[in-house]
Steps between C-alpha positions, in 0.01 A plus 500: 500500500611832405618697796343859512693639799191540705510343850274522795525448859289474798569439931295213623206721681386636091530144302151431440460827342836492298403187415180662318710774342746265366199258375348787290864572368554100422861489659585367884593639781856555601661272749614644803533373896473676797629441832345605833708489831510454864595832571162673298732597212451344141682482145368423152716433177416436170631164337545614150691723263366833458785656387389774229157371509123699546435395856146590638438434872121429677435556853203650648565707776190461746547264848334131514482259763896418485624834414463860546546749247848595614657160544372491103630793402868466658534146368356663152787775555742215541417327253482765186847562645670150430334588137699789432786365667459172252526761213108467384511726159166720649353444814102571553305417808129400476287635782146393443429641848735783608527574879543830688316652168230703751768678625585778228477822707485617862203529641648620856811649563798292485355197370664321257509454117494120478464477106766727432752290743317180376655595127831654587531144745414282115680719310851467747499118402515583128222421341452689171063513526230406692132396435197486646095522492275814594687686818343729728672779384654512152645802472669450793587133387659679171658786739623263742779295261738582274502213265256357293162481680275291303092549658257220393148553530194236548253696371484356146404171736242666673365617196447179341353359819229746539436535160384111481301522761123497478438789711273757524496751225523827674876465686696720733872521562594601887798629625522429879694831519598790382823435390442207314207668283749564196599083497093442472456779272785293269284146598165639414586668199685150350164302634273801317659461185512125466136449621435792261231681735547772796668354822464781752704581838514554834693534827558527848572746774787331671765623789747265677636672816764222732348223264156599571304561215198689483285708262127405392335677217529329122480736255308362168222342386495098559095426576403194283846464354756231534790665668873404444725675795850474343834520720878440497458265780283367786702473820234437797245591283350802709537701207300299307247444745389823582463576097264186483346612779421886378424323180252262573331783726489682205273251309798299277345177350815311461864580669851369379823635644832416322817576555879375363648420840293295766677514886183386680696577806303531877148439459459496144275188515267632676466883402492321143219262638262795395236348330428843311810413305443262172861448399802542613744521179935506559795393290724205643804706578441403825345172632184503723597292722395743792143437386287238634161594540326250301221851387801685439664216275159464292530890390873459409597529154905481409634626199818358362741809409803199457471501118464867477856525676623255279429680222636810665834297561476352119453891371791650697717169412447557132476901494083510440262773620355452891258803362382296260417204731365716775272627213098450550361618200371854664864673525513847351859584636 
């Protein structure tokens, strides 16, 4: 078999999702090993040449039941390191989900910046770019590193999904806040356009003060409609919640919330328990395996974004267009 230079890596705690990536690509995984020891500290090699080759790392950053987010990122750190230092042509680093990306700004004085140190901390172990799938922030995300940032976005996904549902005619795309009203206007204008009738919109009043959040009033027009809240991600889900909530109120016939990144961290099972909410739509760029409400689990829908970052890889590999792939049809930029 021809060898195109393209090879691609994952730690233990991403497989299953490398796995998928690779799959969709039709190439295998690159062997590695790695090491844990009695004192808490760890190593991981790879056990092939990559000397001048495309190398393309996975890990999602997010904690599980064996590790928390920053024993994945050091031994991530580590391990893009022994890349470089095994003389990989171009180093990239796949972050489906990217930690510490909520953190863009200070909201108090003397807190700190943890995106910007989060990229200077990747970009001090030489990696030449870095990808990943609908941040919090993007500008920041873009501000924050100095190399290639590559920004992949579900929405194409969500568009197909909705738009093959048999729903009710009259919809409604919901921001659960303020600041995320320009990512729904994006959504809802890609859904209008391939459903080919008016989608309208909505959103919610919403202030978080010491990680309460509060705010009531839903601005927007959802009586009789099926309602879609879209989000970046659902952490405990009392974001979510309270805009099913205010929704339902309000008359909705139908709710959905989606969003790219699913946490489910505290009591996400049961705030999501609401039976006001229909479905509850995410990608798999992180596993629910916090979730076990059995209602919960019946609502669940997970989207597979593995192919679409294979392409991605496939597309930066050969020199294609990510614009082009990111595309939905509705683009006017």
């Amino acid at each position: 078999m021809h060898d195109t230079g393209l090879r691609i890596f994952t730690l233990n705690a991403s497989r299953d999702f490398a796995r998928d990536v690779t799959k969709s690509l039709g190439i295998s995984l690159g062997e590695h090993e790695e090491r844990d020891f009695l004192d808490g500290e760890h190593k991981a090699r790879i056990l092939e040449n990559v000397r001048g080759k495309d190398v393309f790392v996975i890990q999602s950053l997010h904690s599980d039941e064996q590790q928390s987010v920053n024993d994945k990122l050091i031994r991530l750190l580590w391990f893009l390191g022994s890349i470089r230092d095994a003389s990989a042509g171009r180093v990239t680093v796949v972050i489906p989900y990217l930690c510490y990306a909520r953190k863009e700004r200070k909201t108090k004085s003397r807190d700190p910046v943890s995106s910007r140190y989060l990229a200077a901390i990747l970009e001090a172990v030489g990696i030449d770019r870095v990808m990943t799938l609908d941040v919090h922030n993007l500008a920041a995300y873009q501000n924050a590193f100095r190399i290639h940032s590559e920004h992949l976005e579900a929405k194409k996904l969500f568009v197909d999904y909705f738009s093959a549902q048999q729903a009710i005619n009259e919809l409604v795309v919901v921001s659960p806040d303020v600041g995320g009203v320009k990512r729904a206007e994006l959504f809802r204008q890609a859904l209008q356009a391939r459903l080919g009738r008016a989608v309208g919109s909505g959103f919610m009043e919403k202030q978080r003060s010491a990680g309460v959040v509060s705010g009531e009033t839903l601005v927007g027009n959802v009586k009789g409609k099926a309602v879609i809240i879209l989000d970046d991600l659902i952490s405990s889900g009392a974001t979510i919640a309270r805009t099913v909530k205010a929704c339902h109120q309000a008359g909705a016939g139908h709710i959905s919330a989606t969003a790219s990144h699913g946490l489910f961290v505290a009591n996400a099972d049961e705030v999501l328990a609401d039976t006001a909410l229909d479905k509850l739509v995410v990608t798999n760029t992180i596993p629910a395996f916090r979730l076990h409400s059995e209602s919960v689990k019946a609502k669940l829908v997970i989207l597979n974004v593995a192919p679409l970052f294979g392409e991605a890889i496939r597309r930066i590999h050969e020199g294609g267009s990510i614009v082009e792939l990111l595309a939905t049809g509705d683009d006017t930029a």
